[in-house]
Backbone bond lengths (Angstrom), bond angles and torsions (degrees), N, CA, C in turn:
res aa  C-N    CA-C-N  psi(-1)  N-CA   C-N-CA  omega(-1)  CA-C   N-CA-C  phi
1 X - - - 1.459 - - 1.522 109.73 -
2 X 1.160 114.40 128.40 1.700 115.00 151.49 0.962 146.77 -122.42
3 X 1.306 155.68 172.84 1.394 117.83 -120.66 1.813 86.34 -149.89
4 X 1.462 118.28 100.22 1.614 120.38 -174.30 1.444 116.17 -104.35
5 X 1.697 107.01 168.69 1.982 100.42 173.96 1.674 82.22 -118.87
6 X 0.960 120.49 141.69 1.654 130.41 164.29 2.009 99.90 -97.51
7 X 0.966 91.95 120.76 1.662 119.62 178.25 1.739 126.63 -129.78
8 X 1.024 106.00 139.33 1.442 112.55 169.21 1.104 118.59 -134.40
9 X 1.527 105.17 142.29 1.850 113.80 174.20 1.368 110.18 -84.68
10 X 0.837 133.29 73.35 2.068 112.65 -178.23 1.413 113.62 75.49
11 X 1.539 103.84 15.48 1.554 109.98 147.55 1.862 89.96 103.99
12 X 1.111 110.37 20.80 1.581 114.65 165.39 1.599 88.31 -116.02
13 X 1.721 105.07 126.89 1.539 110.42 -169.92 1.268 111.42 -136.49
14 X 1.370 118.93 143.96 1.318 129.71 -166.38 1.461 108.17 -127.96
15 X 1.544 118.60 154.24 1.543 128.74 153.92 1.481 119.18 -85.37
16 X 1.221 140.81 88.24 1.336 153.51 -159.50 1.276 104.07 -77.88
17 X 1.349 136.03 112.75 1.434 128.63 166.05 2.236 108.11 -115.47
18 X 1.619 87.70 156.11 1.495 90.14 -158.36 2.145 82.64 -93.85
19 X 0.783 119.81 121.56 1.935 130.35 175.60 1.373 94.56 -65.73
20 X 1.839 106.50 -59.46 1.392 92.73 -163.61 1.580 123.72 -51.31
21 X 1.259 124.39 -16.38 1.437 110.33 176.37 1.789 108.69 -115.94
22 X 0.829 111.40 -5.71 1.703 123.56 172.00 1.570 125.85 -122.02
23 X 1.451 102.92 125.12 1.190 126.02 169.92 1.638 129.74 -46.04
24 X 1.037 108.04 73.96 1.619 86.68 -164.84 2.205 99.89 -105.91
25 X 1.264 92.15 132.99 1.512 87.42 -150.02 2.388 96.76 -96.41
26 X 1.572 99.95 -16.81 1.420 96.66 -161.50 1.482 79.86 -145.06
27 X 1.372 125.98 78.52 1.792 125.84 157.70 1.499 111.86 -42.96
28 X 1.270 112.24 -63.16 1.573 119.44 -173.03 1.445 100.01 -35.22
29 X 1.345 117.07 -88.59 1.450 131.29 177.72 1.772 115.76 -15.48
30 X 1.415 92.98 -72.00 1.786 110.40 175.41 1.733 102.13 -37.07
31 X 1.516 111.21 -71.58 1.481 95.16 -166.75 1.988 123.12 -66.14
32 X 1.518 100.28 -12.72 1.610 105.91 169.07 1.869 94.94 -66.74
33 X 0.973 112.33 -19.42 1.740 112.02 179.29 1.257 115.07 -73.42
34 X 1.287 99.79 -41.00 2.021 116.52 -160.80 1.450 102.80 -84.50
35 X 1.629 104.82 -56.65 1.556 97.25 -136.79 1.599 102.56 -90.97
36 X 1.257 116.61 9.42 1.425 106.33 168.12 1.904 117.97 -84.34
37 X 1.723 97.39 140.28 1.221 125.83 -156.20 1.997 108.26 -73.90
38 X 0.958 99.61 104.77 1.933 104.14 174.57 1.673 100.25 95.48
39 X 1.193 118.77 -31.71 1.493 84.29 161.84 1.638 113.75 -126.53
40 X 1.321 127.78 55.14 1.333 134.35 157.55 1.461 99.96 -160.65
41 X 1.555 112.66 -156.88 1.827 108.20 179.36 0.915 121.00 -65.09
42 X 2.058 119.21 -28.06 1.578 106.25 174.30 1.683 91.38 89.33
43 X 1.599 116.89 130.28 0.740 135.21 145.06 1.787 109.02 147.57
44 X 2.035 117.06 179.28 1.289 99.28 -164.34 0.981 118.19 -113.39
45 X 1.731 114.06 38.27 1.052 95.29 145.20 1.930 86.84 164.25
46 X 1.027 136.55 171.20 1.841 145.35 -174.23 1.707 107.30 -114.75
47 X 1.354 121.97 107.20 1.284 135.44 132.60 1.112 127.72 -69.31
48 X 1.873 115.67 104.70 1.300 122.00 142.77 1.444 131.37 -68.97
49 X 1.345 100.56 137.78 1.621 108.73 -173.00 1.373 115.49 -107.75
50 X 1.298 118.56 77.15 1.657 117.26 -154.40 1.747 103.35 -116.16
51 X 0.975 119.56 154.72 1.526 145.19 -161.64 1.476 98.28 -70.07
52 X 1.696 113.60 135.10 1.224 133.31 164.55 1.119 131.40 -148.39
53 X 1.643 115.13 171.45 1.259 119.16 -136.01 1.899 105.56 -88.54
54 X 1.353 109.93 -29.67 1.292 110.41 -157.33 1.680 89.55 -127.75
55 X 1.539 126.55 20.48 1.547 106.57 -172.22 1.222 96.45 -150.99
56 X 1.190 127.14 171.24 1.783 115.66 158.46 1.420 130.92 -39.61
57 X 1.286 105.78 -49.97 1.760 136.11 170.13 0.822 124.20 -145.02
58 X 1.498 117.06 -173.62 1.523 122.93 170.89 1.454 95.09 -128.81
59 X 1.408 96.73 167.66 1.799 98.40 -177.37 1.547 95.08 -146.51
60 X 1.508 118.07 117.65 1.443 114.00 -171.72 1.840 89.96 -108.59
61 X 1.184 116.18 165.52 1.306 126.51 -160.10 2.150 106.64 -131.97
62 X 1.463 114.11 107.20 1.531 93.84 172.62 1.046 105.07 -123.77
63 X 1.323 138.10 143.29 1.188 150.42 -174.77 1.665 114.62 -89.69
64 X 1.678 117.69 147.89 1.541 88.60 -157.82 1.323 109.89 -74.87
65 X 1.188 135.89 0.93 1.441 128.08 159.26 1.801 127.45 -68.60
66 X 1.546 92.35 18.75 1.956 105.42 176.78 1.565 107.54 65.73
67 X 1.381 131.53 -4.88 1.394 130.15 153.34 1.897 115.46 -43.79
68 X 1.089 78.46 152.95 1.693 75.89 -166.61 2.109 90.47 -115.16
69 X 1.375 124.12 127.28 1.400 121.01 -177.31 1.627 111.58 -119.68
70 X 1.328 93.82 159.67 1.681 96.89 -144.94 1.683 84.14 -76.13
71 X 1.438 137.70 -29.15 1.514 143.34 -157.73 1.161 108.74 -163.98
72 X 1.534 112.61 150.20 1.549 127.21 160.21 1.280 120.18 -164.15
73 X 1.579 93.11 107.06 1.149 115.88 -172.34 2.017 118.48 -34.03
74 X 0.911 121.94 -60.59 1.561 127.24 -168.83 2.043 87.98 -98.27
75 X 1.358 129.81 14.49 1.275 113.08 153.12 1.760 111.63 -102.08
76 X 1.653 113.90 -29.19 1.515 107.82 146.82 1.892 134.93 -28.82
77 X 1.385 82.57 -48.40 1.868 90.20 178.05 1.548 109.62 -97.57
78 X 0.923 142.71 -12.59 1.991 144.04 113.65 1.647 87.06 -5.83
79 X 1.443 104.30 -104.64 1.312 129.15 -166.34 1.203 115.08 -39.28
80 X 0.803 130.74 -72.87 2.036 117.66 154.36 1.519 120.74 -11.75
81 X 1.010 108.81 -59.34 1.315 126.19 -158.52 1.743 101.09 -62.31
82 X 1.689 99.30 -53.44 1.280 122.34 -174.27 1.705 112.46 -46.89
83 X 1.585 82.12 -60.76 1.699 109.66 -161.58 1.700 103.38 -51.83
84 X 1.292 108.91 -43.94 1.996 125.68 -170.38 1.929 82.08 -77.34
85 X 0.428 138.83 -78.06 1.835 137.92 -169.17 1.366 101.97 -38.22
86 X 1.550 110.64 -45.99 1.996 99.57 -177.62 1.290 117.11 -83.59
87 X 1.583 109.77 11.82 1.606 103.86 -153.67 1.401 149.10 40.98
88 X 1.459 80.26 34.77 1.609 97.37 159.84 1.594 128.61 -102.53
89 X 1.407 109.92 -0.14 1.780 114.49 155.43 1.492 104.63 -146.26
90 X 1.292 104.90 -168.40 1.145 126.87 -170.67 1.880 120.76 -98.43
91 X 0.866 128.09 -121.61 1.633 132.40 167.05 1.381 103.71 -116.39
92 X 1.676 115.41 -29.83 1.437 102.37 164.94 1.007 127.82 -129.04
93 X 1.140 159.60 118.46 1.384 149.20 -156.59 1.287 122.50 -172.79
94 X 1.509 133.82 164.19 1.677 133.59 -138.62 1.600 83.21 -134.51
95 X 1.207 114.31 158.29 1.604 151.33 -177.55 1.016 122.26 -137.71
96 X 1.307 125.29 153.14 1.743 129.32 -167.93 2.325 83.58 -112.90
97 X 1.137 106.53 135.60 1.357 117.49 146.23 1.692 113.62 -143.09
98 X 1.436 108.03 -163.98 1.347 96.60 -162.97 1.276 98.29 -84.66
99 X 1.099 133.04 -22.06 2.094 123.53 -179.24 1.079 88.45 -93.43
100 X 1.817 153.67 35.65 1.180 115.52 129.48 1.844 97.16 135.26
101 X 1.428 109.44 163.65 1.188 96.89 175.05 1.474 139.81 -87.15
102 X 1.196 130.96 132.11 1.416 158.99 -141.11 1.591 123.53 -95.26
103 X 1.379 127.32 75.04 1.273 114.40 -170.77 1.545 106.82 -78.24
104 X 1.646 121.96 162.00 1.530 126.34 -172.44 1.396 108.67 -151.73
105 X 1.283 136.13 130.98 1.060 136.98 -167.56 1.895 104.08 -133.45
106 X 1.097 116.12 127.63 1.475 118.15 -145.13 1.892 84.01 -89.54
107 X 1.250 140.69 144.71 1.047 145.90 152.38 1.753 133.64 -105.82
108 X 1.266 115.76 179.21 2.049 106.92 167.81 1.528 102.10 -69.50
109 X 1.108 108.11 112.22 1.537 144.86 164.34 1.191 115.16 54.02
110 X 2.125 121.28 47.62 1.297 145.86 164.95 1.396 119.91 -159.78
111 X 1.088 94.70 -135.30 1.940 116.19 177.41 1.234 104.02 -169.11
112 X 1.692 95.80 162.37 1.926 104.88 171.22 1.526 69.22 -137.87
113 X 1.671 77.23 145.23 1.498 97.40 -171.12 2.543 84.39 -127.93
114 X 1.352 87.61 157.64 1.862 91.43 175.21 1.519 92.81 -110.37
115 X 1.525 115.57 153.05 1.263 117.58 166.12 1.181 109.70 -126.40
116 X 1.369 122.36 158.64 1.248 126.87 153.55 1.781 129.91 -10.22
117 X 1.300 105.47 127.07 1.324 90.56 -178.77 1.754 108.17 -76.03
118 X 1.862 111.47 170.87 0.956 152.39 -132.01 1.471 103.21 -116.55
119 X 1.723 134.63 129.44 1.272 104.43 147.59 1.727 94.14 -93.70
120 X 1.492 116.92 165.40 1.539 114.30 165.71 1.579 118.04 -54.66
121 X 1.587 91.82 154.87 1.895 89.68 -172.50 1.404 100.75 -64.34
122 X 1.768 96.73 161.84 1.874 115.16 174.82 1.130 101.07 -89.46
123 X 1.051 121.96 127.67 1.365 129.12 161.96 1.808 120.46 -58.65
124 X 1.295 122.43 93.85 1.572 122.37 170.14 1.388 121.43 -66.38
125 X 1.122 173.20 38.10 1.169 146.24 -132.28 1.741 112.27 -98.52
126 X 1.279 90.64 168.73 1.420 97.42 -163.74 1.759 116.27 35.58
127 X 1.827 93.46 68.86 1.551 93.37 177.80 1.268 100.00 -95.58
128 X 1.619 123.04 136.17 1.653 134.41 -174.91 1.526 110.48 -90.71
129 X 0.963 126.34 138.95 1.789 140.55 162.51 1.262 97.85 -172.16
130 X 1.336 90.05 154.13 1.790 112.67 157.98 1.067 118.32 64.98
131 X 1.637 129.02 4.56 1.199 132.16 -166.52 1.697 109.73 99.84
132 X 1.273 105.78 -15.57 1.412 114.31 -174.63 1.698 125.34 -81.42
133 X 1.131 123.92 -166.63 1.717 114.31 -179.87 1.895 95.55 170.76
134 X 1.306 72.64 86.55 2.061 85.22 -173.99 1.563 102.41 -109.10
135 X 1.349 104.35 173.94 1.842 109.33 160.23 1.364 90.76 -104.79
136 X 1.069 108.92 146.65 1.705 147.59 163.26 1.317 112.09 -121.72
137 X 1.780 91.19 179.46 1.883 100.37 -169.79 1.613 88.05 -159.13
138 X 1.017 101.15 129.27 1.243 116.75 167.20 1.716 121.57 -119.71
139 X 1.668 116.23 150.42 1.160 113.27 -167.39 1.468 101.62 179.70
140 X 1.292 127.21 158.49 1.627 142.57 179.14 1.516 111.40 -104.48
141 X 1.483 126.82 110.92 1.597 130.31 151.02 1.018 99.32 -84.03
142 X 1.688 166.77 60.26 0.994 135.52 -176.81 1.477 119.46 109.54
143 X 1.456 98.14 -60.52 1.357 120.80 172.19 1.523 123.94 -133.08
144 X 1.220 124.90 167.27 1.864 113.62 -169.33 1.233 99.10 -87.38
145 X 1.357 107.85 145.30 1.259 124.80 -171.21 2.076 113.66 -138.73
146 X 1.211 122.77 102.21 1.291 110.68 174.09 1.426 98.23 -77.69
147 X 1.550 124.19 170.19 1.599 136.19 134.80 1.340 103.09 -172.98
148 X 2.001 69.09 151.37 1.775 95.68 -161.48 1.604 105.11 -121.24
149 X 1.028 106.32 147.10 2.044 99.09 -166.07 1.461 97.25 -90.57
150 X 1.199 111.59 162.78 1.746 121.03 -172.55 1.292 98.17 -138.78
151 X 1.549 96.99 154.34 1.469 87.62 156.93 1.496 115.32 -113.09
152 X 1.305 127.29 16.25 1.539 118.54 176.05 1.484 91.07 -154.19
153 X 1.720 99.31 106.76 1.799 102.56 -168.53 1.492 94.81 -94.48
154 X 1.123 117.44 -1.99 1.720 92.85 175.66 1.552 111.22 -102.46
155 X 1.223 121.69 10.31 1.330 117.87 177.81 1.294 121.22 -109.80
156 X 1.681 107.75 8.37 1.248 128.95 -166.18 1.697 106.01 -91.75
157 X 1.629 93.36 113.19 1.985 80.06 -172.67 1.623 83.80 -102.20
158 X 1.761 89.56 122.58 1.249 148.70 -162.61 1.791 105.51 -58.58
159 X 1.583 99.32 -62.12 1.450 116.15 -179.27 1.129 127.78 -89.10
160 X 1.467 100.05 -14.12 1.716 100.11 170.58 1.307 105.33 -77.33
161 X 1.372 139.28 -60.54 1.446 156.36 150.83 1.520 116.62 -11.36
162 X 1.641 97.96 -75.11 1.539 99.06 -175.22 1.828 97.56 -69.83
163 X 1.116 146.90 -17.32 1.378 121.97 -179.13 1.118 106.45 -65.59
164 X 1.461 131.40 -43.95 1.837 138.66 179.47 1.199 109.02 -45.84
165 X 1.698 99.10 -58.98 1.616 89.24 -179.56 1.682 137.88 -91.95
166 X 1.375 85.10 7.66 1.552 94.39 162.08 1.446 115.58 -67.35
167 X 1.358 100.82 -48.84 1.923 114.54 -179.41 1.849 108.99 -73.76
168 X 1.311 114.82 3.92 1.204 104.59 -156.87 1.604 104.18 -77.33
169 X 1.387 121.61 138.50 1.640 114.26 -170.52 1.148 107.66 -78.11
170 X 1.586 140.64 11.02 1.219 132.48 149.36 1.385 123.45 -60.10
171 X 1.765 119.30 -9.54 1.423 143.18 168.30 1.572 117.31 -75.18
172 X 1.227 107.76 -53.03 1.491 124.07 178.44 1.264 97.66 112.76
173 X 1.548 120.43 -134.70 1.775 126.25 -155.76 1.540 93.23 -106.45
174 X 1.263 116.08 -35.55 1.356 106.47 166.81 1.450 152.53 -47.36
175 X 1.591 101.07 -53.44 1.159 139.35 -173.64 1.447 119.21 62.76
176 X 1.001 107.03 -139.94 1.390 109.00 -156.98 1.767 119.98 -144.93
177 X 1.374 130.80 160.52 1.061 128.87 159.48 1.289 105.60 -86.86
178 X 1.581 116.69 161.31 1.410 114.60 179.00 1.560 118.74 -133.52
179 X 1.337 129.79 151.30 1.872 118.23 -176.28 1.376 96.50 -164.28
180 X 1.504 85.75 137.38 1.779 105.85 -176.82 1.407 82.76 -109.17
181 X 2.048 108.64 135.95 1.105 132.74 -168.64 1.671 105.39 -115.94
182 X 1.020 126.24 147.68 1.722 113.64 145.13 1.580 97.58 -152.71
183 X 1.553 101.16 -173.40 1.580 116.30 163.72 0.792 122.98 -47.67
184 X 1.255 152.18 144.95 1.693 153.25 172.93 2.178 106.06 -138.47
185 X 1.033 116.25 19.61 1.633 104.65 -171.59 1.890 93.23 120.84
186 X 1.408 85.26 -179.45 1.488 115.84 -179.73 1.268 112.88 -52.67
187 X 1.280 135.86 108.88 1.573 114.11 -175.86 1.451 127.35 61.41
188 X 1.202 119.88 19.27 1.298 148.05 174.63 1.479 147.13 -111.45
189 X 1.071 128.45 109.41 1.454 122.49 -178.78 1.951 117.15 -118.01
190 X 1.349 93.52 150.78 1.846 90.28 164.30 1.408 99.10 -126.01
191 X 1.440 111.75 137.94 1.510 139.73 147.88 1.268 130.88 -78.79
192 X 0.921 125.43 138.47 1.690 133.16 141.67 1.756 114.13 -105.28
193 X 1.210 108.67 143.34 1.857 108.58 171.48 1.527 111.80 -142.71
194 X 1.039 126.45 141.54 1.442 149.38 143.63 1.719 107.75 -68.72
195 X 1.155 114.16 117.51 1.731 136.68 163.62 0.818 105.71 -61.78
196 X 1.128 123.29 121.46 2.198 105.00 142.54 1.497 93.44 -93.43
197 X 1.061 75.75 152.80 1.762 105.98 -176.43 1.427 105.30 103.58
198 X 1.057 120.19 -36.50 1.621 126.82 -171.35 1.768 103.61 -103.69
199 X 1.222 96.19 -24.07 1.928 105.84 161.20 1.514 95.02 62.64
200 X 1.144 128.04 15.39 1.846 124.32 173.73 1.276 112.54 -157.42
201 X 1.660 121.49 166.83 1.316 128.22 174.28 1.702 124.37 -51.11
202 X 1.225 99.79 114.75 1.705 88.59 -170.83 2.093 106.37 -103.28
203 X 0.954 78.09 167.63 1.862 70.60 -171.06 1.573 97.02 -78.20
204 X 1.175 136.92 -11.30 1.417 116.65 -179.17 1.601 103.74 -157.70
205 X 1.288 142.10 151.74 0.984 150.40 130.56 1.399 137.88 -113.99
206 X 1.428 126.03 128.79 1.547 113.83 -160.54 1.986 97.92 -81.45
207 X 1.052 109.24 -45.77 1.741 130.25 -140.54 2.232 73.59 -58.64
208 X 1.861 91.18 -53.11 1.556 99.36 -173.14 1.453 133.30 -59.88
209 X 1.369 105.37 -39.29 1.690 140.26 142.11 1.446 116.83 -25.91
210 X 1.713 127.61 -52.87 1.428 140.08 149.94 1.369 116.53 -37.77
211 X 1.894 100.02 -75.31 1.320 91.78 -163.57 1.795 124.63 -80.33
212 X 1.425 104.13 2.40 1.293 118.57 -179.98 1.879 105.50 -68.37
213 X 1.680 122.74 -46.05 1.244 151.41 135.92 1.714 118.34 -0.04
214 X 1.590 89.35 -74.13 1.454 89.62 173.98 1.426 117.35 -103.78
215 X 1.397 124.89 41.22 1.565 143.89 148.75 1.386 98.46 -96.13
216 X 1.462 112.19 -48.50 1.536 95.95 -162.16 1.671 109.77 -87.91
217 X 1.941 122.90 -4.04 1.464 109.13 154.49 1.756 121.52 -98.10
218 X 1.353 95.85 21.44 1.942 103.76 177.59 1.750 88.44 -102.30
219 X 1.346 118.80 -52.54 1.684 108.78 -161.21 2.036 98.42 -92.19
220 X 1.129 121.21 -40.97 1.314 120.48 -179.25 1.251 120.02 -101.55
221 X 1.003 114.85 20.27 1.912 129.30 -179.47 1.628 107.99 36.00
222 X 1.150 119.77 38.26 1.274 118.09 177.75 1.505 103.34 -84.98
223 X 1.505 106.67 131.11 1.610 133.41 -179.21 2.011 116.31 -61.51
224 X 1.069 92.62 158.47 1.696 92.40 -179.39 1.536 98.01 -86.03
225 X 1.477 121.08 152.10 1.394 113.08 -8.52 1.397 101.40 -85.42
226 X 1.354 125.05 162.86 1.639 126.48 170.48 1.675 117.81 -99.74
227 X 0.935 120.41 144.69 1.797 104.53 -161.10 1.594 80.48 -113.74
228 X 1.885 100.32 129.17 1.410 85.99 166.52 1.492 104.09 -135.35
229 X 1.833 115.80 144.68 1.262 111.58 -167.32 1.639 99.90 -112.71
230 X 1.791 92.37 142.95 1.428 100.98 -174.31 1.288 134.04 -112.63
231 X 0.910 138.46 -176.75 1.402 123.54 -173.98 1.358 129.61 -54.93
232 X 0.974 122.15 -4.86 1.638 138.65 170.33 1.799 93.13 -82.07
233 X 1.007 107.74 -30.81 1.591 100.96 -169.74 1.520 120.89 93.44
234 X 1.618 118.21 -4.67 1.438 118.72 146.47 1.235 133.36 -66.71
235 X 1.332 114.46 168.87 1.336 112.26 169.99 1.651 122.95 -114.79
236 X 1.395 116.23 136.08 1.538 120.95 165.94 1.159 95.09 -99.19
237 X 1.573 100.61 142.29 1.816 122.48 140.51 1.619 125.02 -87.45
238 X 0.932 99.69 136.75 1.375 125.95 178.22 1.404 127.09 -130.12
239 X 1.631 94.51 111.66 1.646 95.42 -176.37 1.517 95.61 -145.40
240 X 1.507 88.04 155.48 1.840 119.15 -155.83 1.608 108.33 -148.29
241 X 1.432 118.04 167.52 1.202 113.45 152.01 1.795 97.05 -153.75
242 X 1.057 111.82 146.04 1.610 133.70 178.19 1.542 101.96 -69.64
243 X 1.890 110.23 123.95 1.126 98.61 157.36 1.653 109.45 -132.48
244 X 1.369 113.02 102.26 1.905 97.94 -165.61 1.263 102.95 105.46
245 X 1.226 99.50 -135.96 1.969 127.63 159.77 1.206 119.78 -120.73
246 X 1.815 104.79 53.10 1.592 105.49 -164.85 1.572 72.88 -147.29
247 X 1.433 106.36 133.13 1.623 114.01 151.95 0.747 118.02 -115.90
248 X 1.737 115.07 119.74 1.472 128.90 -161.65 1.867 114.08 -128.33
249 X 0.803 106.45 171.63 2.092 112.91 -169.77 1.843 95.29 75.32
250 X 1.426 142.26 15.03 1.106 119.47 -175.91 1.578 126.70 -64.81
251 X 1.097 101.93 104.55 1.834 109.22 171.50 1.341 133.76 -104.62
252 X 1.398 138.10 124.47 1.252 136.46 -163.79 1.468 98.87 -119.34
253 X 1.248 93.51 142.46 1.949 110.71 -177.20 1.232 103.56 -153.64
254 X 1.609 101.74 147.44 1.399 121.98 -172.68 1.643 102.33 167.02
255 X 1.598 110.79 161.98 1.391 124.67 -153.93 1.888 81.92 -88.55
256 X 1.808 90.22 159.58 1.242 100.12 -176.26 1.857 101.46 -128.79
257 X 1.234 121.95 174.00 1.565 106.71 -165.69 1.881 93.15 -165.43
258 X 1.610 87.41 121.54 1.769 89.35 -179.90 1.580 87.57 -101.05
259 X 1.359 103.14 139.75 1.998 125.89 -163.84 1.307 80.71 -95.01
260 X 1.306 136.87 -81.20 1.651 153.01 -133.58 1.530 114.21 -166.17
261 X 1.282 111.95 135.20 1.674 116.36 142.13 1.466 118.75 -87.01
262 X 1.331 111.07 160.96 1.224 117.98 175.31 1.453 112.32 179.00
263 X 1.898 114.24 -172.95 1.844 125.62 -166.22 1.721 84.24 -121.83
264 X 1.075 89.94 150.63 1.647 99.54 161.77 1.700 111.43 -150.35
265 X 1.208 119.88 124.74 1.247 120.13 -171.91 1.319 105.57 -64.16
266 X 1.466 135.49 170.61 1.156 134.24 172.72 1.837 115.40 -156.79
């Protein structure tokens, strides 16, 4: 048995397990166990929170397809949240993941977590799928991220689209995450995204949430911070400032929400 908190950032939700006191010998495996929806706990994906050498913790990231991801943005503020509740940090404190180390600052009823800096998005144009031939932008928070601006984001089927261009070889072997952006108000945007790793529409992504942010103040000159609301229908903040072709100070905030504790055999 082991013993998890099920959490969500803005409706991107995880199975949180604490390392430091549990053995977990095959993560990959475990979350192909967990995170499928109606017949196990459901969710996109399991953060371990396991002990390190130079930080408070470490926070390893699997997606429910047992991929292991270098960052995630709104599973950072999970992990915050978690880590200050088990007493394993403080209100502020840094983490080792695989893009690097992670400062988090606990807030009223979330975290802002800093990420990695940014180069500015690439401009794609005339990127082809689906019958389609859009401009896109591509760029790394952490993790790869395409987005392409729309003008009618709710009619945009999400997974047919983002699966193409996840695979699209303008990505390489990796590919990519994907998010349809538009206007939403003053300083405002709404997203939708397709995961990889999670291979479907998830209600929120932070890492995607970022770089969707600084597409929409490179092509729509929108100012820091930019509030962008996601498919859950919350909102993240996002604030940055340009230095060069480096976007640097990036911070993401938004409320965080423990669902349940619980055992799950394994």
């Amino acid at each position: 048995m082991i013993e998890f908190t099920k959490m969500s950032g803005s409706g991107n939700d995880f199975i949180v397990i604490n390392a430091h006191t549990q053995e977990i010998a095959d993560p990959a495996s475990l979350a192909q166990r967990l995170c499928p929806r109606r017949t196990a706990i459901g969710a996109d994906g399991i953060l371990l929170i396991a002990p390190a050498q130079q930080a408070d913790f470490r926070m390893r990231i699997f997606n429910s397809d047992g991929s292991e991801s270098e960052m995630c943005g709104n599973g950072a503020r999970c992990a915050a949240v978690f880590a200050n509740q088990a007493g394993l940090a403080g209100k502020e404190m840094v983490f080792e993941t695989l893009a690097g180390l992670i400062s988090a600052t606990l807030t009223s009823g979330g975290a802002r977590v800093q990420l990695t800096d940014s180069k500015l998005p690439r401009y794609l144009p005339t990127l082809a799928f689906a019958g389609q031939v859009r401009d896109a932008f591509f760029l790394n928070t952490g993790v790869p991220h395409a987005v392409v601006p729309i003008e009618n984001l709710e009619a945009v089927p999400v997974v047919e689209w983002g699966r193409v261009i996840r695979n699209h070889p303008e990505f390489g072997a990796i590919g990519t995450n994907v998010n349809f952006i538009t206007l939403a108000g003053e300083g405002a945007i709404a997203v939708r995204t397709y995961e990889r790793g999670v291979e479907d529409e998830t209600l929120a992504c932070g890492t995607g949430a970022t770089a969707s942010a600084l597409v929409a103040a490179t092509l729509w000159k929108l100012s820091s911070p930019v509030k962008v609301r996601v498919h859950s229908g919350e909102i993240l903040s996002i604030s940055f400032c340009f230095e060069g072709e480096i976007a640097k100070k990036l911070f993401l905030e938004g409320p965080v929400k423990i669902i349940y504790k619980g055992r799950a055999q394994v």
